[in-house]
C-alpha positions, -999 to 999 in steps of 0.1 A, spaced: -513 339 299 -489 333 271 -455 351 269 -437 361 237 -402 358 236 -376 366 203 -354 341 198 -316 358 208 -301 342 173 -328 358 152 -317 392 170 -283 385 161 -288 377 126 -310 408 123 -281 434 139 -255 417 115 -277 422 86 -279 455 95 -243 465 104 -235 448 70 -260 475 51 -243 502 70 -212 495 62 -216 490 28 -230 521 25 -206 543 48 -183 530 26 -191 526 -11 -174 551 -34 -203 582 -37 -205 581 -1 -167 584 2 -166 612 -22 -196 630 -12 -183 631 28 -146 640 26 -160 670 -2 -190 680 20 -164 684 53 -131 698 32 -125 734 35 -127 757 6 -104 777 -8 -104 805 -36 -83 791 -68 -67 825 -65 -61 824 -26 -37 791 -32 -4 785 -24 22 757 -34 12 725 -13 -23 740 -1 -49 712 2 -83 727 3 -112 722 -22 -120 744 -49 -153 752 -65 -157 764 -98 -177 757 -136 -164 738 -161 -149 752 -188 -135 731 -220 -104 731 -236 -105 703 -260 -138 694 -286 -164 680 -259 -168 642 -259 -202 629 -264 -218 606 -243 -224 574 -257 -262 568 -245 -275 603 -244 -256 619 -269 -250 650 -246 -217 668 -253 -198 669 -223 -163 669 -203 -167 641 -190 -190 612 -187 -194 578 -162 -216 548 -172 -225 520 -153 -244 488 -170 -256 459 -146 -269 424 -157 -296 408 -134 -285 374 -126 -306 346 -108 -290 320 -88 -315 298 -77 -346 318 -58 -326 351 -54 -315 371 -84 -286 399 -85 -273 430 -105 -240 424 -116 -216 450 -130 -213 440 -166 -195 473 -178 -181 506 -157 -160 535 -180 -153 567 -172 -140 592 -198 -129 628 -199 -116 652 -226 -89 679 -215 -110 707 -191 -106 735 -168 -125 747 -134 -130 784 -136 -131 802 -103 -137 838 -109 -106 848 -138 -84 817 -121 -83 783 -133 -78 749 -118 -70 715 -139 -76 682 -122 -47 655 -130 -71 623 -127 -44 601 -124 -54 593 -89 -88 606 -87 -119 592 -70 -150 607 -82 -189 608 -83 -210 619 -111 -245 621 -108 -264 593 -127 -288 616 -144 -299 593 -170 -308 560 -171 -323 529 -198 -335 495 -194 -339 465 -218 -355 433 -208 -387 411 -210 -408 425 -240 -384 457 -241 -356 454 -269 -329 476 -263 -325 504 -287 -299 503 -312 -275 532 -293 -281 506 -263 -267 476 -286 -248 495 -303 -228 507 -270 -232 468 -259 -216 454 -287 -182 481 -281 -175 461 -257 -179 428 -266 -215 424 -253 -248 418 -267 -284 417 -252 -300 384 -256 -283 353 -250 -278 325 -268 -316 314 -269 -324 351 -287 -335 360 -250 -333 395 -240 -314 400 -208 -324 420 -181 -301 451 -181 -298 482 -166 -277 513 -177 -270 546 -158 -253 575 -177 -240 608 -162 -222 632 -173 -202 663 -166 -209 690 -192 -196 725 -199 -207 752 -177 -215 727 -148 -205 738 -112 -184 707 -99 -164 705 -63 -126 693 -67 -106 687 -35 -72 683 -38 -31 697 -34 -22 724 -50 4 736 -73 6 762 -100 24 756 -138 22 783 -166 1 771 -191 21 760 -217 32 732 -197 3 716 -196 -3 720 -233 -27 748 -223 -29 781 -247 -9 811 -234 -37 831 -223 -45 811 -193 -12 822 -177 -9 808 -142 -29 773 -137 -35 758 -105 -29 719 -108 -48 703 -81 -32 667 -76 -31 639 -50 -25 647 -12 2 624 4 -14 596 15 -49 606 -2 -62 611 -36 -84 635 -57 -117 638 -55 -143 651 -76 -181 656 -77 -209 674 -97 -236 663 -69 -249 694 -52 -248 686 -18 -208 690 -25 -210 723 -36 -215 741 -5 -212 777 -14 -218 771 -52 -194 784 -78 -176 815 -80 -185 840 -108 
């Protein structure tokens, strides 16, 4: 009677693999965001005091003329696009990073009549990827796809006329939308942050020592939703 025995290094290799998958996803940046919002305690924009560190809930609400986002055309407060390049290297092929830009225009969260604004100047976020292209074999890419290519100094076939295998993912932030912002808080009149008058009091929610901001439209984030 034969016996069947896994070899010990195959085990090994196996439970490395698998640690490595784990920890690349414990620790990428959505899954960063998404815990420390999901486990942060909330606070009412109107309940905080100087130095509180909470996280607030709230809609957006814009102050300046709403960007637009570059693939979609959706105007918006804020938008994050990601665009990967599949690359072979011998018998395996990878998706490479090819471009990654964030932009916002100046916005508020409105909680109830109070209002927070985020100052991004350390600020780790996640926006949901809610749209998303491909170009490739036997698919040109459109001409808003080249179009946003060529901005930066990129173009969709290669040398040979080829087209290259590309992905893009789009998402955006737009008015009205229910986002989570954890942060510490401090309050400014309005006309120091080149706000209009009427806002009065403004909550500034800014970097924790030791920490940063972070920011998230993904519901799971929410928890209690926004505040009307």
């Amino acid at each position: 009677m034969s016996s069947f025995s896994i070899d010990p290094v195959f085990i090994i290799i196996i439970a490395v693999v698998g640690l490595i998958i784990f920890l690349v996803a414990y620790f990428n940046n959505n899954a960063r965001v998404k815990r420390k919002l999901k486990k942060a305690p909330v606070k009412r924009v109107s309940s905080f005091y100087a130095g509180d560190v909470a996280k607030v809930v709230g809609k957006v609400e814009l102050v300046d003329e709403p960007l637009i986002a570059p693939l979609s055309g959706r105007p918006c407060a804020c938008y994050h696009i990601i665009v990967e390049q599949q690359k072979s290297s011998g018998k395996s092929s990878q998706w490479h990073t090819i471009i990654n830009e964030t932009k916002h225009c100046k916005y508020l969260i409105r909680d109830g009549n109070a209002h927070a604004m985020v100052d991004d100047r350390e600020l780790r976020s996640y926006i949901v990827k809610d749209k998303s292209y491909r170009s490739g074999f036997l698919n040109d890419a459109t001409d808003v796809l080249e179009r946003y290519l060529n901005q930066h100094g990129l173009e969709s076939e290669n040398m040979l006329g080829m087209n290259k295998t590309i992905r893009y993912k789009e998402g955006v932030i737009e008015k009205g939308e229910e986002v989570a912002v954890y942060g510490k808080g401090n309050w400014k009149q309005a006309e120091q942050l080149g706000l209009p008058d009427y806002y009065g009091r403004v909550l500034v929610l800014s970097s924790p020592d030791d920490d940063t901001v972070y920011l998230s439209d993904d519901p799971s984030t929410l928890g209690e939703g926004a505040y009307n």
